[in-house]
PDB file with SEQRES, HELIX, SHEET and CRYST1 records, atoms N, CA, C and O in Angstrom:
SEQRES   1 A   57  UNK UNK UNK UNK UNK UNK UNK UNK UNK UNK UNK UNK UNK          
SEQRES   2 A   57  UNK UNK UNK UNK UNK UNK UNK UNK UNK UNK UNK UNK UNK          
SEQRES   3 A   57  UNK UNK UNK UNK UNK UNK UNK UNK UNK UNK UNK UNK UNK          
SEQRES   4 A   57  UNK UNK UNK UNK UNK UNK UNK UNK UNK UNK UNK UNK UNK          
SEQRES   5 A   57  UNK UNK UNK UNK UNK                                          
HELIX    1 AA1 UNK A   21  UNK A   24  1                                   4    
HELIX    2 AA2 UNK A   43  UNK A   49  1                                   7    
SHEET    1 AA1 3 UNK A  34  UNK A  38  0                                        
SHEET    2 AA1 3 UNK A   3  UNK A   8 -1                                        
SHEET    3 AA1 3 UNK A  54  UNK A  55 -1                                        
CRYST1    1.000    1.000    1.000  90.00  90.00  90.00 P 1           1          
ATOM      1  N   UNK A   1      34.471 111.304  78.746  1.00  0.00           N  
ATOM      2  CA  UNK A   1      33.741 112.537  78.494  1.00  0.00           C  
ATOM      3  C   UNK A   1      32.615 112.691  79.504  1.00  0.00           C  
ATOM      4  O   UNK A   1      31.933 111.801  80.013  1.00  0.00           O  
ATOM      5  N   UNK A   2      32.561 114.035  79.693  1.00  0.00           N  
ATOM      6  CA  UNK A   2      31.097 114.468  80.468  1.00  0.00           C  
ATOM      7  C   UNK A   2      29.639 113.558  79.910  1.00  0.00           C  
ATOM      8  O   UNK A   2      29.535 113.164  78.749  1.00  0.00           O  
ATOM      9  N   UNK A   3      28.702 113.356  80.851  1.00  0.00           N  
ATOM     10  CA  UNK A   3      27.475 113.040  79.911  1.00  0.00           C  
ATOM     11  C   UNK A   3      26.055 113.789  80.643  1.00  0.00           C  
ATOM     12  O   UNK A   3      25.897 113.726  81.862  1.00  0.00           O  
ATOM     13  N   UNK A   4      25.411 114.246  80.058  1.00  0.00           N  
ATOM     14  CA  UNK A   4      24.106 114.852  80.346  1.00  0.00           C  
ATOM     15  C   UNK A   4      23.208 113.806  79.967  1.00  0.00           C  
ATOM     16  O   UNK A   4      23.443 113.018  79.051  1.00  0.00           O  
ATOM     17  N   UNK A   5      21.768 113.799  80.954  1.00  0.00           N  
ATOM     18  CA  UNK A   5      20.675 113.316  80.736  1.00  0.00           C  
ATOM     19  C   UNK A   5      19.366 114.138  80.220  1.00  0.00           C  
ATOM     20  O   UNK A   5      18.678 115.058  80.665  1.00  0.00           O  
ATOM     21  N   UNK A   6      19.380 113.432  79.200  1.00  0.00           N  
ATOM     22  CA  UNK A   6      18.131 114.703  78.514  1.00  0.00           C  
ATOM     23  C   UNK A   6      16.852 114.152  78.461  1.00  0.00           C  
ATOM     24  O   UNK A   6      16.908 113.260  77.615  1.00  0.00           O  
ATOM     25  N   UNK A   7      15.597 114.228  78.981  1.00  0.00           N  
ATOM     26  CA  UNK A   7      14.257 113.533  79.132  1.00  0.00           C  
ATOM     27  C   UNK A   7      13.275 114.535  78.233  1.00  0.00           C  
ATOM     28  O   UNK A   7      13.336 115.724  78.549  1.00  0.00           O  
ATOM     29  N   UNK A   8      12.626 114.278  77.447  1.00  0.00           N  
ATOM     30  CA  UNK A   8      11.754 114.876  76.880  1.00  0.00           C  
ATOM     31  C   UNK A   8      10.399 115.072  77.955  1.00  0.00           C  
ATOM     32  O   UNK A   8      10.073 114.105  78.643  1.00  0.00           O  
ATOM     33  N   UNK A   9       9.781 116.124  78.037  1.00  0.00           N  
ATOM     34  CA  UNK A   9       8.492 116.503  78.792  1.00  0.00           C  
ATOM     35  C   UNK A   9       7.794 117.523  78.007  1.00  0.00           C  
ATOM     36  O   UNK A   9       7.383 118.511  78.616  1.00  0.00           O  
ATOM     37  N   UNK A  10       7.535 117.401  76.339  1.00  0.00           N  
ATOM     38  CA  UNK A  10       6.515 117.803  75.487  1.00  0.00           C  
ATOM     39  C   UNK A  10       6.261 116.878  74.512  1.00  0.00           C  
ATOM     40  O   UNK A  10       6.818 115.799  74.310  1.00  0.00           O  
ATOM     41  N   UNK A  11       5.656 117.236  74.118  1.00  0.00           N  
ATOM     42  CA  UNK A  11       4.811 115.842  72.800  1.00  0.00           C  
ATOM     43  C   UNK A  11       5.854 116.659  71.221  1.00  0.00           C  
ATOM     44  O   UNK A  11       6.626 117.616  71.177  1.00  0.00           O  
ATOM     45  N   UNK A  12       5.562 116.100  70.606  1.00  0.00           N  
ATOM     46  CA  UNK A  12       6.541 116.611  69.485  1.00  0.00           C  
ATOM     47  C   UNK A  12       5.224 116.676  68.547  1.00  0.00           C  
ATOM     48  O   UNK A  12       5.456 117.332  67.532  1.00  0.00           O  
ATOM     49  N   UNK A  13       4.094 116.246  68.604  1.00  0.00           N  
ATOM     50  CA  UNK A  13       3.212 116.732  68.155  1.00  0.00           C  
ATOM     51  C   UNK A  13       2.657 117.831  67.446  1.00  0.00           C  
ATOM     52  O   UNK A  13       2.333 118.656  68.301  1.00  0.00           O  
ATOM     53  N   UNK A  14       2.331 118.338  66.085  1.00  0.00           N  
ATOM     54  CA  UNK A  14       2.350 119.420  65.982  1.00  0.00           C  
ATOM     55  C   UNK A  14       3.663 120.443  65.293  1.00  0.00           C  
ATOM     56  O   UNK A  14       3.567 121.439  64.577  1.00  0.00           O  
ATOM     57  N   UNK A  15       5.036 119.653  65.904  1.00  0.00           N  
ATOM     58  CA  UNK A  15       6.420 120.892  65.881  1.00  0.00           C  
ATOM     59  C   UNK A  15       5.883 120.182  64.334  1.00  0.00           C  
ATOM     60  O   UNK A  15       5.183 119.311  63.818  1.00  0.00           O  
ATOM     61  N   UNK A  16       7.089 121.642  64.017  1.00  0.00           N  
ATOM     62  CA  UNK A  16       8.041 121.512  62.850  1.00  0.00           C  
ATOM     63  C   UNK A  16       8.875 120.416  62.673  1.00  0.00           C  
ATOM     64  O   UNK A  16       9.609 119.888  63.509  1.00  0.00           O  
ATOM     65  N   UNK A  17       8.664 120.066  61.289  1.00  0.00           N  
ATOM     66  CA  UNK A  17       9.271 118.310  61.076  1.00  0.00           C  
ATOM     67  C   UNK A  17      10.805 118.374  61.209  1.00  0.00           C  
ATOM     68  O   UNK A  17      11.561 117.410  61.333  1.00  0.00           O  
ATOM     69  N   UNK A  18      11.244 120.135  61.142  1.00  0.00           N  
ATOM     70  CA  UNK A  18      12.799 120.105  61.716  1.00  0.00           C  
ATOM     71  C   UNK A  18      13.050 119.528  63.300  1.00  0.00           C  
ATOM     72  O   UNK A  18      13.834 118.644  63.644  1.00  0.00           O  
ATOM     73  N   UNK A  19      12.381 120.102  63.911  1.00  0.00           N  
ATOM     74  CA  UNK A  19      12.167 119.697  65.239  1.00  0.00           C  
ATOM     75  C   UNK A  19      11.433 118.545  66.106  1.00  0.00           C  
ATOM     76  O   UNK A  19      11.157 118.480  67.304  1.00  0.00           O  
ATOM     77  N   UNK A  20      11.287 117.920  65.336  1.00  0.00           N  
ATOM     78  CA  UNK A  20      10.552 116.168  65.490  1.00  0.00           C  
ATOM     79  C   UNK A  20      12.188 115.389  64.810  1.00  0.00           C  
ATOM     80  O   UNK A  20      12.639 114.295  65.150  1.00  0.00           O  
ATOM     81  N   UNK A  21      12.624 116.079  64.092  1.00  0.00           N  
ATOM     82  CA  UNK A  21      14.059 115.174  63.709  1.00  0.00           C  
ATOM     83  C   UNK A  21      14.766 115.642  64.560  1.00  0.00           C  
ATOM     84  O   UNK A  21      15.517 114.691  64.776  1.00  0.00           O  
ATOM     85  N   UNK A  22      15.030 116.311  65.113  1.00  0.00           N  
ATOM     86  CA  UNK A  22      16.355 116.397  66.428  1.00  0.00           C  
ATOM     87  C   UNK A  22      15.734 115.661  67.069  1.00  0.00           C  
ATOM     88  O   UNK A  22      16.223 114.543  66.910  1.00  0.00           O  
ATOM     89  N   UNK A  23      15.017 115.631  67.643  1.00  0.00           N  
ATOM     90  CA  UNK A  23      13.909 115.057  68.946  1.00  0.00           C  
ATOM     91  C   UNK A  23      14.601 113.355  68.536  1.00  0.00           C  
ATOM     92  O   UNK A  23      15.391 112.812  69.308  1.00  0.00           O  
ATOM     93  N   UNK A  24      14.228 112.813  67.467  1.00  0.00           N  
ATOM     94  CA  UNK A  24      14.293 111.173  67.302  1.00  0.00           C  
ATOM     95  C   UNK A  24      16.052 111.551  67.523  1.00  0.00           C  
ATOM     96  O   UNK A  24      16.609 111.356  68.603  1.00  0.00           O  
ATOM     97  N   UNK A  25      16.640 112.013  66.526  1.00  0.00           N  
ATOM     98  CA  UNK A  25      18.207 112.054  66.715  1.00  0.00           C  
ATOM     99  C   UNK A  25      18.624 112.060  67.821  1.00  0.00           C  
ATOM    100  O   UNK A  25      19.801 111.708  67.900  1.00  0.00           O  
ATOM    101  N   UNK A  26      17.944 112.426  69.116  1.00  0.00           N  
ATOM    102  CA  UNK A  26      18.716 112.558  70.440  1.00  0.00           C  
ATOM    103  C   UNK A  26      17.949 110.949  70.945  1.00  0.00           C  
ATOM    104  O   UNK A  26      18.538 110.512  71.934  1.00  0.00           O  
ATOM    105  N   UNK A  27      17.060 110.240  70.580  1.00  0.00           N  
ATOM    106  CA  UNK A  27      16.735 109.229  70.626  1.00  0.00           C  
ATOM    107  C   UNK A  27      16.124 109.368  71.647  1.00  0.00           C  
ATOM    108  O   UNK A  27      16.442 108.927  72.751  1.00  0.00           O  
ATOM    109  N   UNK A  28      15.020 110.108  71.319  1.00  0.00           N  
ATOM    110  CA  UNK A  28      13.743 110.286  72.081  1.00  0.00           C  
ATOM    111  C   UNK A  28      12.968 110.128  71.378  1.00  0.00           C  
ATOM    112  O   UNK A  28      13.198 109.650  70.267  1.00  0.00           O  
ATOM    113  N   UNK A  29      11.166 110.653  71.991  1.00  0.00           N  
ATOM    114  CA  UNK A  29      10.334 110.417  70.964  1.00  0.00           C  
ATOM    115  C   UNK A  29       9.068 110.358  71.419  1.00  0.00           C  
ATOM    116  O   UNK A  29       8.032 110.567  70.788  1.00  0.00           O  
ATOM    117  N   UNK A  30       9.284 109.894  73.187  1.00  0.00           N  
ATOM    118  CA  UNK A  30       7.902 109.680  74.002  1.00  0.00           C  
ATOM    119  C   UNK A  30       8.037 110.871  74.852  1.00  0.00           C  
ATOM    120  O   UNK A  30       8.969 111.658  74.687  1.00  0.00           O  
ATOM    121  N   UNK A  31       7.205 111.019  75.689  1.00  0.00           N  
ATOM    122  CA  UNK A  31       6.868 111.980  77.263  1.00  0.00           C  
ATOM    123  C   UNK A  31       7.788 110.712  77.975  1.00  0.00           C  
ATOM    124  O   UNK A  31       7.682 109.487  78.016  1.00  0.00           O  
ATOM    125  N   UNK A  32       8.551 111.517  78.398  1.00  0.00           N  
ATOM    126  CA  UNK A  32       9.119 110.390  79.968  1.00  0.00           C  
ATOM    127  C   UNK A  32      10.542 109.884  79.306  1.00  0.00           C  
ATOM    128  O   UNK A  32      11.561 109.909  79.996  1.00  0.00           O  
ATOM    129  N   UNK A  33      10.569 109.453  78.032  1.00  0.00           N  
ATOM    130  CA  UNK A  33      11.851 108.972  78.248  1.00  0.00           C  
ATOM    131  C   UNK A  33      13.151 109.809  78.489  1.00  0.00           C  
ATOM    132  O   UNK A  33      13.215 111.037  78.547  1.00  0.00           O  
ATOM    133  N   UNK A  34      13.881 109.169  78.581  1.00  0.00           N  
ATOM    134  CA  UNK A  34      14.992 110.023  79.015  1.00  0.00           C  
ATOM    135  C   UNK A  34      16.760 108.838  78.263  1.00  0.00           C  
ATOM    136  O   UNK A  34      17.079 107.651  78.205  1.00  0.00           O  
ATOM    137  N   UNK A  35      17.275 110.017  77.923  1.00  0.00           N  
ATOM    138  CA  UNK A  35      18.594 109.240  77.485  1.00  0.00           C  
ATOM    139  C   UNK A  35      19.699 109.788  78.187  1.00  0.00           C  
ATOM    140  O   UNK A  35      19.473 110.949  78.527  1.00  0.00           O  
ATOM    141  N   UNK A  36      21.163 109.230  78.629  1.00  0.00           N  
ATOM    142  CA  UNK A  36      22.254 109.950  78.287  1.00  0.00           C  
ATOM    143  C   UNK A  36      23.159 109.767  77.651  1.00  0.00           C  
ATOM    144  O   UNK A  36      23.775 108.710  77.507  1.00  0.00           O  
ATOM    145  N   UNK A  37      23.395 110.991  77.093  1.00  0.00           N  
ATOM    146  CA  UNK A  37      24.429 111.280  76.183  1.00  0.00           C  
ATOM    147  C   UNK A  37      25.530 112.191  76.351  1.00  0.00           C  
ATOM    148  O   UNK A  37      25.496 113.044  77.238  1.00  0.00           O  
ATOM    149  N   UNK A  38      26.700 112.049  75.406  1.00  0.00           N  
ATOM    150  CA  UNK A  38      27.744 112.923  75.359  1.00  0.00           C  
ATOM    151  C   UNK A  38      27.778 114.334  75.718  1.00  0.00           C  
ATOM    152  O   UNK A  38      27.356 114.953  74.741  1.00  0.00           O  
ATOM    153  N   UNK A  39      28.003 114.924  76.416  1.00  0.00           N  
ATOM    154  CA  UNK A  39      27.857 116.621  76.631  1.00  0.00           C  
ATOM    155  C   UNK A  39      28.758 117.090  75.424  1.00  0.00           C  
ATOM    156  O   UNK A  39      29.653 117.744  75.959  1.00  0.00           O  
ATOM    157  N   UNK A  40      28.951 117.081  74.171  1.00  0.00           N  
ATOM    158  CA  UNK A  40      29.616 117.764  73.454  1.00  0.00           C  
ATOM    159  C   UNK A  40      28.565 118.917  72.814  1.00  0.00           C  
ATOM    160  O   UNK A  40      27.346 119.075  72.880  1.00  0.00           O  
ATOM    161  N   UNK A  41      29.785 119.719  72.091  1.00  0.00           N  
ATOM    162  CA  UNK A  41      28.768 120.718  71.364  1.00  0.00           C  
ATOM    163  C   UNK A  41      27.607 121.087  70.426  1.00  0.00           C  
ATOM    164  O   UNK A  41      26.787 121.989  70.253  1.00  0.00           O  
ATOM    165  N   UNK A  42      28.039 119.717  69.834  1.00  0.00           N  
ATOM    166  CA  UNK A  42      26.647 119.274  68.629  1.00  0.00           C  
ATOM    167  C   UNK A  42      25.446 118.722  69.211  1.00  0.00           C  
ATOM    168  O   UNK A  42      24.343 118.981  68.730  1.00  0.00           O  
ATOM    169  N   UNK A  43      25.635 117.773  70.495  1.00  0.00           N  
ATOM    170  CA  UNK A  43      24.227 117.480  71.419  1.00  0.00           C  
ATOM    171  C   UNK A  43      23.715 118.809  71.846  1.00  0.00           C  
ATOM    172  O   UNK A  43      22.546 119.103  71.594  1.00  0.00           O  
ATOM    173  N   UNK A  44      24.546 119.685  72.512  1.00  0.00           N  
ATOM    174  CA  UNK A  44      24.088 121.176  73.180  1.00  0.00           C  
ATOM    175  C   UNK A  44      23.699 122.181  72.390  1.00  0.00           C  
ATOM    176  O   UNK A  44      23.057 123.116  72.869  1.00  0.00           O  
ATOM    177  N   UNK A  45      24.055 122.131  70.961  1.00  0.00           N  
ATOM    178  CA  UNK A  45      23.576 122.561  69.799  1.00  0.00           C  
ATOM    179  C   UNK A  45      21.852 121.901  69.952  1.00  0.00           C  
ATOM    180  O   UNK A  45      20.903 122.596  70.317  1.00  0.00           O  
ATOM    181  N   UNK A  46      21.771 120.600  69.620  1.00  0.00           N  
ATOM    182  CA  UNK A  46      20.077 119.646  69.653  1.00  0.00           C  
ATOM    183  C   UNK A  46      19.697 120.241  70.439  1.00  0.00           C  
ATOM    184  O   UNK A  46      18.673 120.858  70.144  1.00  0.00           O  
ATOM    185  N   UNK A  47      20.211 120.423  71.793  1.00  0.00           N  
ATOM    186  CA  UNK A  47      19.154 120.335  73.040  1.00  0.00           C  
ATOM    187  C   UNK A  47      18.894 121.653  73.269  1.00  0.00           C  
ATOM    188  O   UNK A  47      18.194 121.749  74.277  1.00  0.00           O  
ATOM    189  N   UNK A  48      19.292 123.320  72.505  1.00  0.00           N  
ATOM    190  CA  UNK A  48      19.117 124.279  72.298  1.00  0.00           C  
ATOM    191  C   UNK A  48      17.934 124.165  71.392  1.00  0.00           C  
ATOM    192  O   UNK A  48      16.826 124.603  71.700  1.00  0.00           O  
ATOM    193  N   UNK A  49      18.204 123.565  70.271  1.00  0.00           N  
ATOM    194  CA  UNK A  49      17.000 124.392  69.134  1.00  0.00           C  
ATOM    195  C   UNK A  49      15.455 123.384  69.662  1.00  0.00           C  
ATOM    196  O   UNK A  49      14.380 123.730  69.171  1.00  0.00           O  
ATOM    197  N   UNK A  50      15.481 122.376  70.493  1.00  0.00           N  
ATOM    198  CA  UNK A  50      14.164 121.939  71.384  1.00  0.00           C  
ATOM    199  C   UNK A  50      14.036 122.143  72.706  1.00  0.00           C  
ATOM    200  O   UNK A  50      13.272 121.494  73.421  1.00  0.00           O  
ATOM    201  N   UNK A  51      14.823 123.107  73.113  1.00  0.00           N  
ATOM    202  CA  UNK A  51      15.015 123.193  74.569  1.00  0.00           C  
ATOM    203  C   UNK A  51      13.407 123.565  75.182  1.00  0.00           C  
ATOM    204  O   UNK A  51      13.537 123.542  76.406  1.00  0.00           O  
ATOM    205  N   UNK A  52      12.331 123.810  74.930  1.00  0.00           N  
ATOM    206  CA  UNK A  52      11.039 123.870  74.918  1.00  0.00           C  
ATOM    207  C   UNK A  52      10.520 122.397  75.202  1.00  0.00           C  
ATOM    208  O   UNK A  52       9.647 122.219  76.051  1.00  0.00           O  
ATOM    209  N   UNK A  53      11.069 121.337  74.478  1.00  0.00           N  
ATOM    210  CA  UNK A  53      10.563 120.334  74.293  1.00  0.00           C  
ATOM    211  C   UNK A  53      11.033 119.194  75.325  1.00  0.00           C  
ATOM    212  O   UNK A  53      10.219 118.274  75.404  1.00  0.00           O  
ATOM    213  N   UNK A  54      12.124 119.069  76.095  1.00  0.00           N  
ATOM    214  CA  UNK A  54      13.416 118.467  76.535  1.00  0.00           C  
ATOM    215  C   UNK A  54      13.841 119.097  77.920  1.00  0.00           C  
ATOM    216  O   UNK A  54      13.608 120.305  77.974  1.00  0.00           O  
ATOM    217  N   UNK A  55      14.396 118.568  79.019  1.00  0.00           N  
ATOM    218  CA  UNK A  55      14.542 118.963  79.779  1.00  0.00           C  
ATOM    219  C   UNK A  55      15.892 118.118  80.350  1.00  0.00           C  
ATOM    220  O   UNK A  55      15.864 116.897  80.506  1.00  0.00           O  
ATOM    221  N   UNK A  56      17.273 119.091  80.687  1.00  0.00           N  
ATOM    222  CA  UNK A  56      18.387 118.448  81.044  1.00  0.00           C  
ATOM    223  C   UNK A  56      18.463 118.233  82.699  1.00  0.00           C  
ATOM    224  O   UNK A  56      17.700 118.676  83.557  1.00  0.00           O  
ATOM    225  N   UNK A  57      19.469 117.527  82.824  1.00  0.00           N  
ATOM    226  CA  UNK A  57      19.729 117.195  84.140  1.00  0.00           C  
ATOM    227  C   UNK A  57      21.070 116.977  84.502  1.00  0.00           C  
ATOM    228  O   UNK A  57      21.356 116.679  85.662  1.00  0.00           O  
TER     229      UNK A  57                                                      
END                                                                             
């Protein structure tokens, strides 16, 4: 499968506790880290409703 790298570059600070749980679910959580994962539709689903928060590559 395809894989995207998704790095968080906002604080989750503050969000909505909906949006602090995608954030850990994509297994993030700090400024800077960065994971990759599966490009399927349910990650691209996550990385839509924090796309503010997250930044792909």
């Amino acid at each position: 499968m395809a894989k995207i790298i998704v790095k968080q570059v906002k604080s989750i600070i503050g969000r909505p506790e909906s949006q602090v749980k995608v954030v850990k679910a994509l297994c993030l959580g700090r400024i800077g880290k960065t994971k990759e994962l599966e490009d399927t539709p349910t990650v691209r689903g996550m990385v839509a409703k924090v796309k503010h928060l997250v930044e792909v590559q």
